[in-house]
N, C-alpha and C positions, 0 to 999 in steps of 0.2 A: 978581812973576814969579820963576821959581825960577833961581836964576843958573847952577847949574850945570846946561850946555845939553849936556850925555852925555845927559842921557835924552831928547832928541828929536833930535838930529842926528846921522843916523847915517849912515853907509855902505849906501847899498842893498845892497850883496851881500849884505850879512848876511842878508837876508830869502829870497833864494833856497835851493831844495831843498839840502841837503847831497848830495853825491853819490857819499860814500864814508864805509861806516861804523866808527866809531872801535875799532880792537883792544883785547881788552883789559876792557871796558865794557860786560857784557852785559844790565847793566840802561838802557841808553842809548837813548833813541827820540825819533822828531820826531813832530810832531803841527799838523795844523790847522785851526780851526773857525773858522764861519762863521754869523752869524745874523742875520735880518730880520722886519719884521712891515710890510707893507704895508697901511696902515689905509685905503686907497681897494678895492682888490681884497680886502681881508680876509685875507690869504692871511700867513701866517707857516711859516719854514724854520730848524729848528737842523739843521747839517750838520759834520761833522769824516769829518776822513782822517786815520789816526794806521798807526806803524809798530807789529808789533806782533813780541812776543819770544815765544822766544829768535831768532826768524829775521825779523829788520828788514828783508827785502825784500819783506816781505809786508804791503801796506796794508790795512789794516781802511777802506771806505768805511761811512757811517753816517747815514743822514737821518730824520728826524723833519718832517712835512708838514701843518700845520694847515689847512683848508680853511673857504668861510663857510659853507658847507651843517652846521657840525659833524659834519665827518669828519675821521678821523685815520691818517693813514698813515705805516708802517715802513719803513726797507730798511736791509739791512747786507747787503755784499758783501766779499770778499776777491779779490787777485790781488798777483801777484809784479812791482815794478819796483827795481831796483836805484837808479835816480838820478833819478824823475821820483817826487812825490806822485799815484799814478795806480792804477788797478788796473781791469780789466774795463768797471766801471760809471764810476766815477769817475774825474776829473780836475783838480786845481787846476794852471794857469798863472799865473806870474808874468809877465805882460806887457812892463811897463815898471815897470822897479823899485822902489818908494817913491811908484807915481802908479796902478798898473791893473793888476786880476787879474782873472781868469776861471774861475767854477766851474761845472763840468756833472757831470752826471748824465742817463744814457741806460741805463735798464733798466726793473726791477719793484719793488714796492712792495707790503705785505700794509696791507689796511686792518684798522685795531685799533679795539677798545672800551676807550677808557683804564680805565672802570672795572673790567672784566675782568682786564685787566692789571696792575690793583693788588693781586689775589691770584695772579696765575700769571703765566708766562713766556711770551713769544710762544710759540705751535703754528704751528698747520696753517690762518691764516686765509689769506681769499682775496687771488690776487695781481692786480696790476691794473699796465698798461702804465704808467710813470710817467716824467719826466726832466724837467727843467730846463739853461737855460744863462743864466747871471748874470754882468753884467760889476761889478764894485766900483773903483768912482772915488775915492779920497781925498781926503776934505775938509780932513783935519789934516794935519799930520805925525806918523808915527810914535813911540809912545810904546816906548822901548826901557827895560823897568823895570829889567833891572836891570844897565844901561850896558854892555852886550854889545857885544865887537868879534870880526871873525873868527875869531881865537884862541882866546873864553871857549869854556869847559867846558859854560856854562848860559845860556839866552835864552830871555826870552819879550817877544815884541814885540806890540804892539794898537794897533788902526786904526779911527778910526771913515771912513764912506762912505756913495757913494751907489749904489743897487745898482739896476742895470735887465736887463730879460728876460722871459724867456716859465717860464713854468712850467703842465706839462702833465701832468692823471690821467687816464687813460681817456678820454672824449670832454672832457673840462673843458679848457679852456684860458684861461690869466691872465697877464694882463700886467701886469710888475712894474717900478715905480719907487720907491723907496722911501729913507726913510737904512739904514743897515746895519752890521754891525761884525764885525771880521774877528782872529785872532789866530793866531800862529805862533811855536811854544816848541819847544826843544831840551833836554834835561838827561836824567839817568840820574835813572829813575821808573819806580816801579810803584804799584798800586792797595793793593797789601798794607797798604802804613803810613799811610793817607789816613783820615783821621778826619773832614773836612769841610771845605765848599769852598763859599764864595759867591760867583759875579760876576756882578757889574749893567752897564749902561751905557745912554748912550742921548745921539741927536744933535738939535739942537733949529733950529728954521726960522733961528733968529737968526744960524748957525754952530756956538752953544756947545756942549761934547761932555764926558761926565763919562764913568769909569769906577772899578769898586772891584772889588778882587781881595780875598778871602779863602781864608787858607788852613793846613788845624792838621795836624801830623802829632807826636803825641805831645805833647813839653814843646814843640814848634818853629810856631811861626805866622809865616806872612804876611800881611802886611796895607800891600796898596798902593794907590794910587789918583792919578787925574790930573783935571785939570780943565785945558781950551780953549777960550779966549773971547778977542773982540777981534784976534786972529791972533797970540795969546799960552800957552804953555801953563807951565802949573807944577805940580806933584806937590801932593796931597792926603793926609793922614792920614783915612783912616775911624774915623768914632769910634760912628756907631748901624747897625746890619747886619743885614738882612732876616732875618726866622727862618720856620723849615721845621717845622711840628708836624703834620701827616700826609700821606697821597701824596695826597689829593686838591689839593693845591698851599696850602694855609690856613696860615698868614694873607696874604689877598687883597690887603692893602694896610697900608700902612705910612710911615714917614719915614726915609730915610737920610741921613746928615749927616758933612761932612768939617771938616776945620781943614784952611784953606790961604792961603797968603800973610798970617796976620796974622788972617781974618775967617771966619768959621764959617758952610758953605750946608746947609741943610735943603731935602731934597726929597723932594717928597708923592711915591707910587709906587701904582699900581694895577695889577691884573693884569686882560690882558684878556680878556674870556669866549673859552673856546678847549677845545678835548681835551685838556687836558696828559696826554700821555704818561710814562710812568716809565719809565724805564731801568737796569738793575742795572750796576756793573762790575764787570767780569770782571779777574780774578788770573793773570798778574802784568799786565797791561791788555787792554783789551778791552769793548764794549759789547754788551747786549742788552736789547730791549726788554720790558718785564714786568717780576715780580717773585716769585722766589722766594725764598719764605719758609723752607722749609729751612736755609739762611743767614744767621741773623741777625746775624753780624756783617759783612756785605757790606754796602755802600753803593748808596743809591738815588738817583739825579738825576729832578729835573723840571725841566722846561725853560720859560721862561712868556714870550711877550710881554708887554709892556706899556707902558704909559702914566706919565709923569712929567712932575710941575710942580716947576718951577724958578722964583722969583720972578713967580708967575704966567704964566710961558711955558708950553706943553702941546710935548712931544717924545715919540717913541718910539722904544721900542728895547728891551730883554731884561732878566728875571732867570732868573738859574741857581743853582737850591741842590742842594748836594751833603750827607746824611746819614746815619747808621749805619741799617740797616734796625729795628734796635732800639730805636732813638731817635725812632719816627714812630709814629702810629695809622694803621691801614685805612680 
């Protein structure tokens, strides 16, 4: 176990909305995402609220909606709050700080043809009534990577949970129990210098919870990772990282592998059948779904549930690769 206990013991405040934003620092923004795959209802959600520049009172809402009928649904909305992560469509609540949040969504949604969207940018599809409300129970404690206290400049903190709710398209309704996993980062950031970005996770019936963070901007990488088992948590080195070789999401499975405490875990990883949607970012941040090719230097995310075995345990929970559009096949 990793002795130095900064990275998991933290001050709940720190995880609450900022409510005043820093002078001075106009590349500065908070952001927070959220994602689930519920393998009884089928149903999986990558969702973020991020602030977006140069005018930080303005939240970009963003979801991504996989359904079991393979259908694939969008939404991005925008709206102005000063001190709440919120905007028109969207809401995250921090509950009870360090133990229960709540994320909704009450508006529209365009359903997409991911393969469409793998040469063009969303248009004019159709929209359909959509919205969800999810409560996130935490199983762990808070992973604060990089020992953030009220004062730092830069945070990004991650949660694994259990997520329950209703999530509703059209006449469809599902009810969601699920594990889940949540994240919430601070710092002066844009998309401009992003070169690439992988993160995995995922929580297993046992309690056990892994996560791996990738991330290159020029000469500069990140590369962090945690593992929680037993009601113990300690930091992991990633040493093997899922790769992204076109937008159809390929390669579908793989082994990621950490060094921690001493002993080296390999874990099998599959992705589960689903519409992986593509998403471009936008400069200087910003999300949309599709993909313009115009841009080859802009970056593409796909978003994937999946499936992982750990010492022959089966858990679920998310990969996310992030890549140069030039760097991928159609």
């Amino acid at each position: 176990m990793d002795q130095d206990r900064s990275y998991f013991e933290t001050d709940p405040a720190i995880d609450l909305i900022r409510t005043s934003i820093p002078e001075g620092k106009p590349d500065w923004t908070e952001n927070i995402a959220w994602t689930m795959y519920d393998p009884k209802s089928n149903v999986s959600i990558f969702g973020h609220l991020g602030r977006l520049q140069p005018d930080r009172r303005i939240w970009e809402g963003f979801s991504l909606l996989y359904l079991p009928d393979g259908s694939a649904y969008a939404s991005r909305s925008l709206g102005v709050s000063p001190s709440e992560a919120r905007n028109g469509d969207y809401h995250y609540q921090p509950l009870i700080p360090g133990k229960l949040w709540r994320y909704t969504f009450n508006g529209v949604a365009q359903r997409v043809e991911p393969e469409d969207l793998q040469r063009r940018a969303i248009a004019d599809e159709a929209f359909e009534e959509a919205c969800y409300d999810l409560l996130f129970e935490a199983i762990e404690p808070v992973f604060n990577m990089h020992r953030s206290d009220l004062s730092s400049e830069r945070m990004h903190l991650e949660h694994a949970g259990r997520m329950r709710g209703v999530v509703k398209i059209g006449s469809k309704v599902f009810d969601i129990d699920c594990s889940a996993y949540r994240d919430h980062s601070m710092s002066q950031r844009t998309f401009t210098t992003l070169d690439s970005e992988t993160w995995a996770n995922a929580a297993f019936p046992s309690g056990r919870v892994f996560s791996l963070l990738e991330v290159t901007r020029g000469d500069r990488r990140i590369l962090e990772g945690h593992i929680y088992e037993n009601g113990n948590m300690r930091l992991a080195h990633p040493i093997e990282i899922p790769n992204l070789a076109d937008l159809a999401g390929n390669p579908g499975s793989g082994v990621l592998s950490f060094e921690s405490g001493g002993r080296r875990d390999d874990i099998q990883w599959d992705l589960v059948e689903a519409p992986y949607v593509p998403f471009q970012l936008l400069r200087p941040v910003g999300m949309r779904a599709g993909v313009d090719h115009a841009d080859k230097t802009s970056c593409v995310v796909l978003e994937c549930p999946a499936k992982f075995i750990w010492d022959g345990e089966v858990g679920h929970g998310w990969l996310e690769r992030t890549r140069p559009l030039s760097s991928l096949r159609l």
